[in-house]
MMTF fields as JSON, N, C-alpha, C and O atoms, coordinates in Angstrom:
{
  "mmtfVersion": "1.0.0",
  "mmtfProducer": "UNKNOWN",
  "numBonds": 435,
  "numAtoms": 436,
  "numGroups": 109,
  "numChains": 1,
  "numModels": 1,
  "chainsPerModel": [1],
  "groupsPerChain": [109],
  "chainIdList": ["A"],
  "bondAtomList": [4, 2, 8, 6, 12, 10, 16, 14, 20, 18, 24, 22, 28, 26, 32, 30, 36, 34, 40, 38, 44, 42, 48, 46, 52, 50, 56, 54, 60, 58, 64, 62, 68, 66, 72, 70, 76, 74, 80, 78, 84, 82, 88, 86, 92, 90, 96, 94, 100, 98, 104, 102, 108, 106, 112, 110, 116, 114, 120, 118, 124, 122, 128, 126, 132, 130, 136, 134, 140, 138, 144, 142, 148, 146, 152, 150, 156, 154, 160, 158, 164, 162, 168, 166, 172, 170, 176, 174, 180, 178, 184, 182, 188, 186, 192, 190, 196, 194, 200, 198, 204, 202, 208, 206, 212, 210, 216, 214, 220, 218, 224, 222, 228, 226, 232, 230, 236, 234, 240, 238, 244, 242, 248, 246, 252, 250, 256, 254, 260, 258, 264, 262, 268, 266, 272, 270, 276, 274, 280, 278, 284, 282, 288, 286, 292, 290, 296, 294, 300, 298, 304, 302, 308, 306, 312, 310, 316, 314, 320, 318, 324, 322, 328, 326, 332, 330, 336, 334, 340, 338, 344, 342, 348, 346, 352, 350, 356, 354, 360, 358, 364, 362, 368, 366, 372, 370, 376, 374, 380, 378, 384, 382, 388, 386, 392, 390, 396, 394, 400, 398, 404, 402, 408, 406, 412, 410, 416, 414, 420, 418, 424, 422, 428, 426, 432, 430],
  "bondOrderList": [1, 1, 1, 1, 1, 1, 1, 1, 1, 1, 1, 1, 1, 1, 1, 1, 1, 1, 1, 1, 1, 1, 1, 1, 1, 1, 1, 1, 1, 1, 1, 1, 1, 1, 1, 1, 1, 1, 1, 1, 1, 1, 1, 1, 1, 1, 1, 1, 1, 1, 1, 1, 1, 1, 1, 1, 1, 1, 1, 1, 1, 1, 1, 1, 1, 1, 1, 1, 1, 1, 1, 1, 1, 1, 1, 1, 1, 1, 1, 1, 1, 1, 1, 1, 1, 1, 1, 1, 1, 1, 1, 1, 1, 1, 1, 1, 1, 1, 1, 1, 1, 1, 1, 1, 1, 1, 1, 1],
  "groupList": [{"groupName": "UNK", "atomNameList": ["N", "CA", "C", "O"], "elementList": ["N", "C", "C", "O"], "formalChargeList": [0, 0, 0, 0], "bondAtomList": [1, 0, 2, 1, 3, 2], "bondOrderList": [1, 1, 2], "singleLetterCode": "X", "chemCompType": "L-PEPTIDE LINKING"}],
  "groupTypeList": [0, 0, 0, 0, 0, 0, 0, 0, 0, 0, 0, 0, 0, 0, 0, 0, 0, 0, 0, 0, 0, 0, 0, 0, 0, 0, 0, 0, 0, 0, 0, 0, 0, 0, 0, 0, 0, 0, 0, 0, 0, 0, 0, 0, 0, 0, 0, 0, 0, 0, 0, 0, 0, 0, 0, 0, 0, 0, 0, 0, 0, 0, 0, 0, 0, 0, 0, 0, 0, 0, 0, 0, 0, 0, 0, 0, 0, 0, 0, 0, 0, 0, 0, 0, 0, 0, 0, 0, 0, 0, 0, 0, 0, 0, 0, 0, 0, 0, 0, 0, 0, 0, 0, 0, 0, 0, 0, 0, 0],
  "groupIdList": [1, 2, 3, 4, 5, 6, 7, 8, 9, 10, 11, 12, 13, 14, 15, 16, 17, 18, 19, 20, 21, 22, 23, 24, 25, 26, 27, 28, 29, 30, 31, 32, 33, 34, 35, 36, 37, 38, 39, 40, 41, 42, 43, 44, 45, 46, 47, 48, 49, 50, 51, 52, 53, 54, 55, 56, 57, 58, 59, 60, 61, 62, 63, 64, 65, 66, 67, 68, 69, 70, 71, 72, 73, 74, 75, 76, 77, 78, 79, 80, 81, 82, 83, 84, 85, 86, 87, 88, 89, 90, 91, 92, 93, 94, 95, 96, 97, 98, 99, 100, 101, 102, 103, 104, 105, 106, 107, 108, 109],
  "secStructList": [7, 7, 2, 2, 2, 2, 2, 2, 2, 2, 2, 2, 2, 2, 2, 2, 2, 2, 2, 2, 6, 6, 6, 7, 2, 2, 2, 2, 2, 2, 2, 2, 2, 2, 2, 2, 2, 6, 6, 1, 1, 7, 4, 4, 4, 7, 1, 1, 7, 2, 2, 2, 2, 2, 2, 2, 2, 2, 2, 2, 2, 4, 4, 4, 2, 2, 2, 2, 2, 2, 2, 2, 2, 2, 2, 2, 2, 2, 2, 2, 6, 7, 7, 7, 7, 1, 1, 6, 6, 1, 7, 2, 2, 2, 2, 2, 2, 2, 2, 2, 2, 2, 2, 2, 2, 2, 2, 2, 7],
  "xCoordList": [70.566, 69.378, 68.203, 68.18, 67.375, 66.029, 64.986, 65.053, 64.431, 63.356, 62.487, 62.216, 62.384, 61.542, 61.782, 61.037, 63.329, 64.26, 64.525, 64.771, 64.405, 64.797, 63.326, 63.189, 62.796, 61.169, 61.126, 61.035, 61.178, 61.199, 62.056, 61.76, 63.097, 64.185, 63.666, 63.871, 62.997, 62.39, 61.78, 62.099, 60.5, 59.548, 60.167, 59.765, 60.891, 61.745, 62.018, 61.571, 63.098, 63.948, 62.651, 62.447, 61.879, 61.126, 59.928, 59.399, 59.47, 58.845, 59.699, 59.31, 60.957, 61.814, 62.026, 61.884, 62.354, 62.934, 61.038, 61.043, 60.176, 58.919, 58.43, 58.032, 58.581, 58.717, 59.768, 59.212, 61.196, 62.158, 61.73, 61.744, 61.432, 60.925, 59.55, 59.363, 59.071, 58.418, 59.588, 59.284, 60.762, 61.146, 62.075, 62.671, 61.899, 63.059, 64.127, 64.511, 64.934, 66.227, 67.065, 67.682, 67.476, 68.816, 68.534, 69.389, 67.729, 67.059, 67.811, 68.881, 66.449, 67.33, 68.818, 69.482, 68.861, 70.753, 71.31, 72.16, 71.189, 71.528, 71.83, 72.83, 70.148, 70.08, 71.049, 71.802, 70.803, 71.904, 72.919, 73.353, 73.679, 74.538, 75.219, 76.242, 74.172, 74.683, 74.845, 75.782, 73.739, 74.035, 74.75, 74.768, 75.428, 76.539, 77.881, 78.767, 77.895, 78.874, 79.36, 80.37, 78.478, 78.155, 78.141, 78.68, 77.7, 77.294, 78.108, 78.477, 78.59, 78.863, 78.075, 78.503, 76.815, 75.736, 74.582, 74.303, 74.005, 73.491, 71.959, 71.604, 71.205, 69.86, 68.783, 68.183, 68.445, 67.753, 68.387, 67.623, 69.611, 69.816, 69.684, 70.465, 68.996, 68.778, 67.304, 66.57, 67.117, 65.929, 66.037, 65.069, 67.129, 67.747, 67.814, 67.384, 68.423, 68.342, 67.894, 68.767, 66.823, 65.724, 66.134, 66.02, 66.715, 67.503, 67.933, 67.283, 69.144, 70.049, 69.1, 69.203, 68.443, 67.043, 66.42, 66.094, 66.064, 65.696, 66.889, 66.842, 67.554, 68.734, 69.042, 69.501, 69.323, 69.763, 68.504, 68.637, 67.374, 66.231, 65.763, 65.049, 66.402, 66.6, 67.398, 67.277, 68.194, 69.697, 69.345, 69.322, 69.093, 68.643, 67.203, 67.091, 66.127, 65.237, 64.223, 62.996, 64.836, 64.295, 62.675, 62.24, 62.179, 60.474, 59.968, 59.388, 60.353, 59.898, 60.144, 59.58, 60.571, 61.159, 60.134, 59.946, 59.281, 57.458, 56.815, 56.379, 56.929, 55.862, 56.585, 55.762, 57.948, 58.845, 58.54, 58.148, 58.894, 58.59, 57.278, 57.232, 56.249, 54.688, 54.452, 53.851, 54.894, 54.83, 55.638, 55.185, 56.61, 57.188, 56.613, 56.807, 55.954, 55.239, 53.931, 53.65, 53.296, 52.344, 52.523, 51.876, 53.775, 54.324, 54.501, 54.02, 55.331, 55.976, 54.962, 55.014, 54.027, 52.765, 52.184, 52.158, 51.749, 50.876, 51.495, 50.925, 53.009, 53.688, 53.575, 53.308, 53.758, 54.447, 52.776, 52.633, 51.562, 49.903, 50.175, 49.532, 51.048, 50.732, 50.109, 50.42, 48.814, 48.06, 48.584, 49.701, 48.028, 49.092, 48.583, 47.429, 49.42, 49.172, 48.218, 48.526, 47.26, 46.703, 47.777, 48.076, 48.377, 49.019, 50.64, 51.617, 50.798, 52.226, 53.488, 54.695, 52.959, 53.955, 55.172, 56.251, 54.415, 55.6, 56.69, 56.304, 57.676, 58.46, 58.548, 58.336, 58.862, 59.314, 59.994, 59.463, 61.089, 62.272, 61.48, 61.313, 60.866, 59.63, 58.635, 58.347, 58.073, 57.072, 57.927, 57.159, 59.24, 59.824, 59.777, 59.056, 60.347, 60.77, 60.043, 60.222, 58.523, 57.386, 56.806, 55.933, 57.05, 56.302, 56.907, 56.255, 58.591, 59.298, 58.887, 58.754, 58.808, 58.623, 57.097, 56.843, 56.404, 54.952, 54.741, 53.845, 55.999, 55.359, 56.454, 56.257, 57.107, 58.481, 57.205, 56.984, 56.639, 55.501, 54.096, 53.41, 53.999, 52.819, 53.139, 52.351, 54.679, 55.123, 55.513, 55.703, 55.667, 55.73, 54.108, 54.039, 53.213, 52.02, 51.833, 50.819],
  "yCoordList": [161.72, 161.121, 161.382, 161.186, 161.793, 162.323, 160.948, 159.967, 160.929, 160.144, 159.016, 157.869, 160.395, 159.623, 158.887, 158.084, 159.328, 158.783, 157.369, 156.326, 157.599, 155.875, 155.039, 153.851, 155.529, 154.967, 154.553, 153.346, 155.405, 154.812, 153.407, 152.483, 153.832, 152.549, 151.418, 150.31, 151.525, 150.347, 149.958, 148.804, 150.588, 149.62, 149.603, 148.584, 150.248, 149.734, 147.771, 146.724, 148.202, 146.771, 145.788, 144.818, 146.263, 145.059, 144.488, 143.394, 145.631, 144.982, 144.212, 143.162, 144.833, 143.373, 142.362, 141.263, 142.474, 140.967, 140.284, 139.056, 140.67, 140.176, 139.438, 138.278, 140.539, 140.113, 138.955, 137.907, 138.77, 137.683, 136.646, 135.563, 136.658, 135.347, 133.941, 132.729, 134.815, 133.942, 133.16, 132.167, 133.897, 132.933, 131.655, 130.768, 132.007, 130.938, 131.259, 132.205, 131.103, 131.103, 131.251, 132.313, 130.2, 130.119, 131.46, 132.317, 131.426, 132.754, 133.826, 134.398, 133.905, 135.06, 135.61, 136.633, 134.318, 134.452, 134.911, 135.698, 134.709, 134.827, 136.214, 136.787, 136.548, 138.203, 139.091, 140.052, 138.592, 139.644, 139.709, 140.779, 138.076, 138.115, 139.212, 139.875, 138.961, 139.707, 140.999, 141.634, 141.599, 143.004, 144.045, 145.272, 142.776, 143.341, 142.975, 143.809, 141.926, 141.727, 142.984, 143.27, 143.246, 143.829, 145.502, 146.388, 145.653, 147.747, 147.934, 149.095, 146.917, 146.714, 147.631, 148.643, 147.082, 147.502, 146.417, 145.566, 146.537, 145.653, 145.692, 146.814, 144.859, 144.673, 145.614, 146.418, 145.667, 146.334, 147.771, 148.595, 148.282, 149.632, 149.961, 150.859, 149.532, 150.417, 150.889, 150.815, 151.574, 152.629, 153.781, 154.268, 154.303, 155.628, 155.164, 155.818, 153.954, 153.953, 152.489, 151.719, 152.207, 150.792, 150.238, 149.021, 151.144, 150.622, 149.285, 148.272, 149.325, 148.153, 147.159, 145.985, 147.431, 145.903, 145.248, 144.066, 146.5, 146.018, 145.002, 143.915, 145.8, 144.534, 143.882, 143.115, 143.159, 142.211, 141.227, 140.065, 141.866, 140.964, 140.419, 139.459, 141.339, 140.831, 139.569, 138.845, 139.998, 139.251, 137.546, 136.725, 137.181, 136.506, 135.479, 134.395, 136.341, 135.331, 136.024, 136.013, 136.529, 137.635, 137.643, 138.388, 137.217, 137.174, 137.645, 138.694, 136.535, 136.628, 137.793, 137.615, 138.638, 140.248, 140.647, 140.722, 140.975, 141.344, 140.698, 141.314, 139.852, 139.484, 139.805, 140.136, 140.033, 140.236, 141.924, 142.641, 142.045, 143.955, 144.163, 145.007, 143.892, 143.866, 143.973, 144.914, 143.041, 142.149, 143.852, 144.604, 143.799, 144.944, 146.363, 147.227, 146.433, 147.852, 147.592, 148.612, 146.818, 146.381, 146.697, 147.349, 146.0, 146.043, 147.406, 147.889, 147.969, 148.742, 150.133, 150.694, 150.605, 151.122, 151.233, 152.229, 150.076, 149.748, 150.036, 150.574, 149.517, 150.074, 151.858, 152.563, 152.268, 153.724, 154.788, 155.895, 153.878, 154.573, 155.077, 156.117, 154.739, 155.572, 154.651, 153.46, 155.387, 155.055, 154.099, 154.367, 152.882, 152.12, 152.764, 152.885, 153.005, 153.718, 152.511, 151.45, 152.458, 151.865, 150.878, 149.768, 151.632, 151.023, 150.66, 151.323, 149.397, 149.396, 148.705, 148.859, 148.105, 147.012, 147.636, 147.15, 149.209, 149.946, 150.817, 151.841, 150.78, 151.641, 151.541, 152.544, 150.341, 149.926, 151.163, 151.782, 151.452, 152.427, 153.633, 153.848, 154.64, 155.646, 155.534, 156.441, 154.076, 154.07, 153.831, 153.701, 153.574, 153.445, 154.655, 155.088, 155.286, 156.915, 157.698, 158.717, 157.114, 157.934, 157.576, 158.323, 156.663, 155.814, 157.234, 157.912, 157.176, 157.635, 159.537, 159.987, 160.004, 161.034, 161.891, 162.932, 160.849, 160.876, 160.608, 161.089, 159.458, 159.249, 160.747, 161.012, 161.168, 162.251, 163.651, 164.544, 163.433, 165.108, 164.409, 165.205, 163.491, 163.255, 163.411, 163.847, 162.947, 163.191, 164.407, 164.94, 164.93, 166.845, 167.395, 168.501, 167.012, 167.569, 167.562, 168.01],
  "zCoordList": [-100.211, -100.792, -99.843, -98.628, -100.514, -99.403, -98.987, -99.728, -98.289, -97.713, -99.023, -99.378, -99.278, -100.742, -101.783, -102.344, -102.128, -103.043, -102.421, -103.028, -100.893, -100.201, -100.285, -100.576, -100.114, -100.567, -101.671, -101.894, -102.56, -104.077, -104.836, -105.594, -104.215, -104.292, -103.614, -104.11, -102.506, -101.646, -102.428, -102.716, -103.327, -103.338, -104.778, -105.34, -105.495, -107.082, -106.724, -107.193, -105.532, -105.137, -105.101, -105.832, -104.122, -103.864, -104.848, -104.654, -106.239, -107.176, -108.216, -108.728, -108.512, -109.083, -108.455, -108.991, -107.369, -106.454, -106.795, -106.883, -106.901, -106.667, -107.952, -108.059, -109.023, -110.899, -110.875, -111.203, -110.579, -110.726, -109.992, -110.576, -109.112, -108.336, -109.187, -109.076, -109.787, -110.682, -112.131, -112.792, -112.263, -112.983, -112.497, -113.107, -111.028, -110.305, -109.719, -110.406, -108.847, -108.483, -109.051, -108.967, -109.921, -110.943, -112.214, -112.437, -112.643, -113.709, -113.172, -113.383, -112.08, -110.992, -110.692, -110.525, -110.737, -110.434, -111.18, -110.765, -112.89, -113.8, -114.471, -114.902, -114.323, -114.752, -113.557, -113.712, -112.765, -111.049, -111.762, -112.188, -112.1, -112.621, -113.987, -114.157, -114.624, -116.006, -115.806, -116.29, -114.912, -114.883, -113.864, -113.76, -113.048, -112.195, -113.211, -113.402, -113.688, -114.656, -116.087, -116.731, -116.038, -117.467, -116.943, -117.605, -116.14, -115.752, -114.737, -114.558, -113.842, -112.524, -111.58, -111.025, -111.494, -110.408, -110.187, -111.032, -109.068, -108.699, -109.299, -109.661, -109.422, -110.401, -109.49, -110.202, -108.156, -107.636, -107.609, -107.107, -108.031, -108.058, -109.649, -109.961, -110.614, -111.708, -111.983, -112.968, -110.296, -110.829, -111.479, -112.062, -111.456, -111.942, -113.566, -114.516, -113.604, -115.031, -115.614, -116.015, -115.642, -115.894, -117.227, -117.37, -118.483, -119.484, -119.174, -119.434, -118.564, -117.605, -117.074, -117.427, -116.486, -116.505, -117.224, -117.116, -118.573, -119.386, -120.615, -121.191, -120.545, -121.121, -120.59, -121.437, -119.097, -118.526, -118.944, -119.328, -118.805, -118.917, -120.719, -121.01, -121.622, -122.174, -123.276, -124.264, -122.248, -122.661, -122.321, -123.238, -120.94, -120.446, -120.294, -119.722, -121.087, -121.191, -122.442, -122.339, -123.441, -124.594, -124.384, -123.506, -124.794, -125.151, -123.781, -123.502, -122.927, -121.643, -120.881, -119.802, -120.894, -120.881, -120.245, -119.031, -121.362, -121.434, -119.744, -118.771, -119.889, -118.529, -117.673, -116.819, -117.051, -116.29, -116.043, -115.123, -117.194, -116.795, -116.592, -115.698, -116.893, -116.588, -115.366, -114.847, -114.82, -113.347, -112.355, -111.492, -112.909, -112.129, -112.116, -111.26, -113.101, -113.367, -112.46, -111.831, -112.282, -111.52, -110.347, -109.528, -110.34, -108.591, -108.051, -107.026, -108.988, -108.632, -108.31, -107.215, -109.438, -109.452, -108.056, -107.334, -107.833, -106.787, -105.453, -104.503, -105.51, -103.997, -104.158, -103.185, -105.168, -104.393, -104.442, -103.923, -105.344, -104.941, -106.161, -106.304, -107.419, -108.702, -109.398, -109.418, -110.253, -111.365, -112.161, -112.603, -112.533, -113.932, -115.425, -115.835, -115.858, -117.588, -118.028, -117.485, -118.789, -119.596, -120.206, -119.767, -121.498, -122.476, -121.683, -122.03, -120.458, -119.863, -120.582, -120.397, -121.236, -122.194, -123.103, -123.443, -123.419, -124.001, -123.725, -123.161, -123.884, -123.32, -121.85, -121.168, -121.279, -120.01, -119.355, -118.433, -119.839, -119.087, -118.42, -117.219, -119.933, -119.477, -118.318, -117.537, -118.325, -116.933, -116.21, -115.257, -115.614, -114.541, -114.34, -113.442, -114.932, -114.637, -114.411, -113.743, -115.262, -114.715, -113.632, -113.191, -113.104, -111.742, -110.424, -109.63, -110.777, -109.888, -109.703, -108.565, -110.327, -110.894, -110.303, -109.697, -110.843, -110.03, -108.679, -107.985, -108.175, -106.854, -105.773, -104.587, -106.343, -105.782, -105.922, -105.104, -107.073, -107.175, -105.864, -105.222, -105.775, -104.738, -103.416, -102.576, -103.122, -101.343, -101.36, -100.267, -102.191, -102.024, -101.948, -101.412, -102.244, -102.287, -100.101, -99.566]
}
């Protein structure tokens, strides 16, 4: 895994742990729960595949999904210096992937 790929994961981990913390502890616990239960992997390792977040997060607090992933696209955006899309609310999985993608073509520049 290259430098960047560990970068990326850093600031992946640390804009979810940052998005979950607003719903509480036990919440928190919950979604970890489901989606180590359920994929068997841990919630800060589905940058590769944000699907799995997005269903844990939906599974777990449906509606509320939306502000959860918001919060993380924000975060997440802002840690690695990529642009936020205008329209972020859609297609969660895509801006993860595009966050990652963009910030992997910028540390090669």
């Amino acid at each position: 895994m290259t430098t960047t790929e560990n970068k990326f994961k850093e600031a992946y981990k640390q804009a979810v742990e940052e998005a979950l913390s607003i719903l509480g502890k036990n919440v928190s616990v919950i979604i970890n729960s489901y989606i180590l239960e359920k994929y068997s992997i841990r919630l800060t390792d589905t940058g590769d595949n944000p699907k799995l977040l997005s269903d844990a997060l939906e599974a777990a607090i449906d509606g509320g999904s939306r502000i959860v992933q918001r919060r993380i696209l924000r975060s997440l955006y802002n840690r690695v210096g990529v642009e936020l899309p205008f329209a972020m609310t859609t297609n969660f999985e895509h801006k993860i992937l595009t966050a990652k993608k963009e910030y992997e073509k910028a540390s090669f520049l």
